[in-house]
N, C-alpha and C positions, 0 to 999 in steps of 0.2 A: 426557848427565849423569843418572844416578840416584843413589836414596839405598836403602839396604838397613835403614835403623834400625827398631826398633817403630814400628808405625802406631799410635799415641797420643795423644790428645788434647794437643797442644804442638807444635808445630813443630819438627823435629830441628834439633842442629847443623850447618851447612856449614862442606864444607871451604874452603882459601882458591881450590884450583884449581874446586871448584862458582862460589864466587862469581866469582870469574874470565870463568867460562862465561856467566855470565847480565847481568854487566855490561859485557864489552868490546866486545859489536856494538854497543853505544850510540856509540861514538865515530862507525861511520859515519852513524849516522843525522844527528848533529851536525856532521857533514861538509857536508852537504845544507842543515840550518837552520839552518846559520851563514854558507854561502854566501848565502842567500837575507837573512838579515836586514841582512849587511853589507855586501850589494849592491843593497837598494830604493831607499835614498835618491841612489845614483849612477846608476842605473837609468834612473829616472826624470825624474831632473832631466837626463838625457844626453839624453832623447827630445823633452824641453822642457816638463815639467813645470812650472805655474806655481808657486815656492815659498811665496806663500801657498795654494795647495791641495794641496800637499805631504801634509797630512793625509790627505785622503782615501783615498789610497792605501794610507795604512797603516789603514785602517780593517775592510778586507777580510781581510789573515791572522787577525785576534784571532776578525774573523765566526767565519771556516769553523773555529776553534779550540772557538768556544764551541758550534756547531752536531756536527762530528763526533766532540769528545773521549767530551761523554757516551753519544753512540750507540754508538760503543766501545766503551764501561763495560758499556751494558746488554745489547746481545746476546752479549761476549765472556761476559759472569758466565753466560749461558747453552746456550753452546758449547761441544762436548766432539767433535772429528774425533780418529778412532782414527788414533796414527800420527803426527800433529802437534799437537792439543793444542787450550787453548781461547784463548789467545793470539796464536798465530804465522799461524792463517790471515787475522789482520788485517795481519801483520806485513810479509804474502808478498805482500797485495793494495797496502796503501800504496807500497812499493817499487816495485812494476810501476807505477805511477801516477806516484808521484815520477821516477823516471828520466825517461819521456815528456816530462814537464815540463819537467824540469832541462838538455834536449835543447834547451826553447824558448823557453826566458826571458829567456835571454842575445841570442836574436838576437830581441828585440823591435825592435830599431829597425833589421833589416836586410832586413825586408820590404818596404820600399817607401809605406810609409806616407805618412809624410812627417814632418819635425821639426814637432812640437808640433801634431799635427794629432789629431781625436779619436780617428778610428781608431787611431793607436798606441796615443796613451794607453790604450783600453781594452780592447786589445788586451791591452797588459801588465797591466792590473786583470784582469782573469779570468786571465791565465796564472798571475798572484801567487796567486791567488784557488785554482785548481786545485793548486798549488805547497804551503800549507798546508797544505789538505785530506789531501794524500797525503802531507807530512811527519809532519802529526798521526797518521795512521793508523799511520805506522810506528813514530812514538815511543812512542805511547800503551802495545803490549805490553810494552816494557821497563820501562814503570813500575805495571806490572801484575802483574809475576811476582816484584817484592820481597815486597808484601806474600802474594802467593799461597805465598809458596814458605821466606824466610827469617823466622826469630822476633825476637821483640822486641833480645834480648842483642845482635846479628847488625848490626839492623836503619841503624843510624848508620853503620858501615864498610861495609854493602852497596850504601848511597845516595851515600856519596862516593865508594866507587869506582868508581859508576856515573857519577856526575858530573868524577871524574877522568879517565876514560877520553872523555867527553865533550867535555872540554877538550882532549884529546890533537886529536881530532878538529876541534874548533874551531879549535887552531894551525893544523892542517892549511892547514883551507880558509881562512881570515884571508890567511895566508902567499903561496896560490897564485897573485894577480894581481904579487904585490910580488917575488916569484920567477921568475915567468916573463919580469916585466921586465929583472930581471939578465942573464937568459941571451940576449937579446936578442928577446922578441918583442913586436909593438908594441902602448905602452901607452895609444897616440891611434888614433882612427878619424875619419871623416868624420862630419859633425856628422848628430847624430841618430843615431849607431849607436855601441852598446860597442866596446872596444879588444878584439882578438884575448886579450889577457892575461887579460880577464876570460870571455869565452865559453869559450875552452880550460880554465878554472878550470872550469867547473860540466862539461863534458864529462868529467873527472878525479875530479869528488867525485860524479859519475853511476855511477862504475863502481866507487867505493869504496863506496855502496852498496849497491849489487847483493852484494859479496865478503862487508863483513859481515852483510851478513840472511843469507845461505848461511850461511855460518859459525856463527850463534844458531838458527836453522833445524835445523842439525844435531845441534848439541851439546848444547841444553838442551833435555831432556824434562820437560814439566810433569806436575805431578800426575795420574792418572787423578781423576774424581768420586769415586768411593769413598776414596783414599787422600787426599784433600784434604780429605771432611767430618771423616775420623779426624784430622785432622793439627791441625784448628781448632775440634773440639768439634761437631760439626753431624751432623745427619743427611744425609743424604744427598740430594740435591737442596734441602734446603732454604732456599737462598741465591736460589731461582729465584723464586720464589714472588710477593712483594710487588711492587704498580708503584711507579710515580716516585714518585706523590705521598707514599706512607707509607715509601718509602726515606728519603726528604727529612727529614718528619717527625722518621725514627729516627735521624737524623745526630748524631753527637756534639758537642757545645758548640764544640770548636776547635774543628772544622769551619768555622761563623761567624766565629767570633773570628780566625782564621788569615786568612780570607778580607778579616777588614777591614785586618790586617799587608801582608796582598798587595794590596790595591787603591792603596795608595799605592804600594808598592814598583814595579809595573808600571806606572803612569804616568810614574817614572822611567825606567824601561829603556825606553818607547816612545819617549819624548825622545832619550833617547841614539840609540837606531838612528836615530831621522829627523833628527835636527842635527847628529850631530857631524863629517860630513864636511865642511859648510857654516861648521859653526864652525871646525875647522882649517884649512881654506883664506881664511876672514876674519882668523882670528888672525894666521895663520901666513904663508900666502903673499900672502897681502890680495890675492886673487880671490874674485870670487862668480860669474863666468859658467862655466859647466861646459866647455864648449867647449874650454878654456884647457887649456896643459899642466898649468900653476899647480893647476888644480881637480883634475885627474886626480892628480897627484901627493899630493894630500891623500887621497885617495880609496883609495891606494897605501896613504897613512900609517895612515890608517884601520883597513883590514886589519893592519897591523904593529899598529897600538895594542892592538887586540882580541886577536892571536895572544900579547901582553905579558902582559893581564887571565888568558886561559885559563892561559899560563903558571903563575902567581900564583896562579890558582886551584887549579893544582894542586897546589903548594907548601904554600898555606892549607889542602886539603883532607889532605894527610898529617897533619895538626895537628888538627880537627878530630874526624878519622875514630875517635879516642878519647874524643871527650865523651862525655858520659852526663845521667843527667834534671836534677841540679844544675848542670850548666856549659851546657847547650844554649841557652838564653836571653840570657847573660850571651855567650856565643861571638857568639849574633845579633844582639843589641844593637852589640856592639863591628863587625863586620863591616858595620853598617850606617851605623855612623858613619864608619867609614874610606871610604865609598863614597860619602857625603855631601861629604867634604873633598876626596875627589877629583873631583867634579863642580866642585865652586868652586871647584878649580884650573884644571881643562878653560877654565871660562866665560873666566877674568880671565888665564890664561897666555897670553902669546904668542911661546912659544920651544916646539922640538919635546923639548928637555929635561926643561920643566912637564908635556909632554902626558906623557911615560912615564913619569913622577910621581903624575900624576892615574891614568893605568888601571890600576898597579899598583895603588892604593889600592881603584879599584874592583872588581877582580880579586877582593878579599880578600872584599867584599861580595854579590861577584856567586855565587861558591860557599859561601856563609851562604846566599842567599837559596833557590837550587834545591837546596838538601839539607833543613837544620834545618827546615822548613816539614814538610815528608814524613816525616821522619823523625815527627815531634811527629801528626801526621794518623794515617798508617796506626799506629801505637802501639794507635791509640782505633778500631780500626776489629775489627772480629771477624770478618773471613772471608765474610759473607753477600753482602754487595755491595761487596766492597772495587772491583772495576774499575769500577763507579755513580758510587761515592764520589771517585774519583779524574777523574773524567771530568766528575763536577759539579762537584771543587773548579777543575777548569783555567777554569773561569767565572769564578772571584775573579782569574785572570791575564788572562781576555782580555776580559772587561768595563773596567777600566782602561784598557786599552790604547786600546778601542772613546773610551769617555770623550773620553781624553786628546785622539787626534786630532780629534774632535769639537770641543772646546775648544781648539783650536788657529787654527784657525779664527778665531776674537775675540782668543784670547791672544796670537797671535805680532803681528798689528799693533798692538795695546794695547802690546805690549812692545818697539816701535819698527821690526818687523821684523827684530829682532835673532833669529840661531840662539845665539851665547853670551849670552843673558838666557831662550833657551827651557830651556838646560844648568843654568842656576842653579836652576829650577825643581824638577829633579829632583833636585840635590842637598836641596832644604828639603825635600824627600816622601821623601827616605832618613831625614834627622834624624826624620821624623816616627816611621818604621818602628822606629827604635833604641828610641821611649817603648813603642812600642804594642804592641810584642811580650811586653810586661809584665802585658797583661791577659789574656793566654792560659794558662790552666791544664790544665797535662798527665793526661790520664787513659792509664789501662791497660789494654786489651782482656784480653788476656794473662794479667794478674794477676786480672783476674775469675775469667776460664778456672779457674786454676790452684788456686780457693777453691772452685769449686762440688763 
């Protein structure tokens, strides 16, 4: 993919088959981190995970989140391989790594371990652990090369359709245990190890992707340095220059203020990954021992519920993909409230009718939250350290998360042991997000640019 326009201070127009190029390998990556998120809590409690320390598990992807995003950020911002770019050698290395993983996570409990013994368990903590790392690595460049490559006008339809295509990707792998079941392979194992349905999932979202990194690998050519300082106003190398601390410094106001929108937001969605298959099968099939078919079969519903949300998400994000700087608050607000209503439906529903009531609604929230946030950031961002900036902001996601499971800990027995009162939870941390996104005021990189 290149651009032939004047190299000018402004970012050109793309076209829709450019943004095409640079957003649809994201779906496979969310092939990989959808598997992985919507499979830890069954994972682990299959291995015999005690569910009051159910948290700590999920403690470990936010880690390697918050430790590899920004080191991303900062050596890509200074990476130029002739040929592939300053992006995609992160993009090549995550993926090699990812696959490895995605080969191992599934047969955590087929080693011989033994049910609930330590060795598995930490066995599957470092595999989760390694599983992140090389998701993050691979995510990181596709949210690298909006703000490198598309401009501000662009910018709101280049992040949904990234997050569209994401979702595509998410049905995917949602879909694949609950599909493999229909055609008949089996959805039970012996105790202490995943069902065939779910290891053949991650063997299948292992090769989707490897297809699409190939596929963004080939098609999108990033800027050389020279034509990326022209394109953002800068001289030339000058984005290299400053360390952390006065990147930090130079951060623009959202940047914080986003950050405080997200810290509630993602204690939410950590909830949702580690209870809601415990709350489905309470509500629903009124089992709690994993063992059961009863539990598996939630675990099933699970993945359908989530493949519903992305659905939804995609639907919300055709909607969306037209706001502009007066409706993007007002879009956020409302998508956070419908996602608030659809947790205290999840919590207090006990029919699988309420539950695809509930994730549509959250659906609607779930793609407000990963677009509108980016969008309103890279805006306020000017080219120097945009991959820094994106790579410090993924700390306001995975500090939360770190939080939450931490506080999980005192909160799920304080709250009777209950997983639908852990679900309530995050519904009131959405309501929170719907005020709070009020106190973020949009600035314009761009429109400075376009005065000097």
């Amino acid at each position: 993919m290149t651009n032939t326009s004047k190299k000018t201070a402004g970012l050109p127009n793309l076209s829709a088959l450019q943004l095409f190029l640079i957003t649809f390998g994201y779906a496979g990556v969310q092939v990989a981190f959808s598997l992985q998120t919507g499979s830890m809590g069954r994972i682990f409690q299959t291995i015999g995970a005690d569910p009051n320390k159910l948290g700590f598990f999920f403690i470990l992807p936010p880690l390697a989140g918050m430790i590899v995003q920004p080191l991303i950020g900062y050596f890509s911002d200074k990476t130029w391989l002739p040929r592939i770019g300053r992006r995609m050698p992160y993009l090549i290395g995550g993926t090699l790594v990812a696959v490895i993983v995605m080969l191992l996570l599934p047969n955590t409990g087929s080693f011989g371990f033994g049910y609930g013994s330590m060795t598995a368990l930490w066995f599957g903590a470092v595999t989760v652990l390694f599983m992140d790392l090389s998701s993050n690595a691979a995510m990181q460049p596709y949210k690298m090369i909006i703000p490198d490559m598309v401009n501000e006008s662009q910018k709101d339809k280049a992040w949904t359709w990234q997050n569209i295509w994401g979702s595509v990707g998410s049905i995917v792998a949602y879909m694949f245990p609950y599909i493999l079941t229909l055609v008949g392979v089996a959805n039970v194992a012996k105790r202490g190890s995943l069902p065939p349905s779910v290891i053949i999932s991650f063997y299948i979202g292992a090769a989707i992707l490897v297809v699409a990194s190939i596929f963004t690998i080939v098609n999108v050519k990033e800027y050389n340095p020279k034509d990326f300082a022209a394109y953002h106003g800068l001289k030339e190398g000058q984005h290299n220059n400053d360390p952390i601390s006065v990147i930090l410094k130079k951060a623009p106001t959202v940047f914080w203020t986003l950050g405080l929108v997200e810290f509630f937001a993602w204690i939410a969605i950590q909830y949702m990954w580690t209870y809601s298959t415990g709350t489905l099968a309470q509500n629903i099939w009124h089992v709690s021992d994993p063992a059961t078919h009863g539990y598996q079969e939630a675990g099933n519903w699970f993945g359908v519920l989530q493949a519903l949300y992305a659905f939804v998400a995609i639907l919300w994000g055709l909607v969306i993909q037209r706001i502009n700087k007066k409706t993007r608050k007002p879009a956020f607000s409302f998508g956070m409230l419908c996602g608030g209503v659809g947790f205290i439906v999840l919590a207090l529903g006990h029919t699988q009718l309420m539950s695809l009531l509930a994730f549509a609604l959250i659906g609607i929230a779930w793609i407000s939250l990963i677009t509108i946030p980016f969008t309103i950031l890279t805006n306020a961002l000017d080219g120097q350290h945009d991959g820094m900036y994106l790579g410090l902001f993924n700390c306001f996601i995975c500090i939360p998360q770190i939080f939450a499971s931490v506080v999980s800990f005192s909160l799920f027995p304080a709250l009777g042991e209950s997983m639908p009162h852990m679900i309530m939870i995050s519904g009131i941390c959405f309501f929170i997000c719907s005020i709070l996104i009020w106190v973020v005021k949009e600035t314009s990189a761009e429109n400075q640019l376009s005065q000097l």
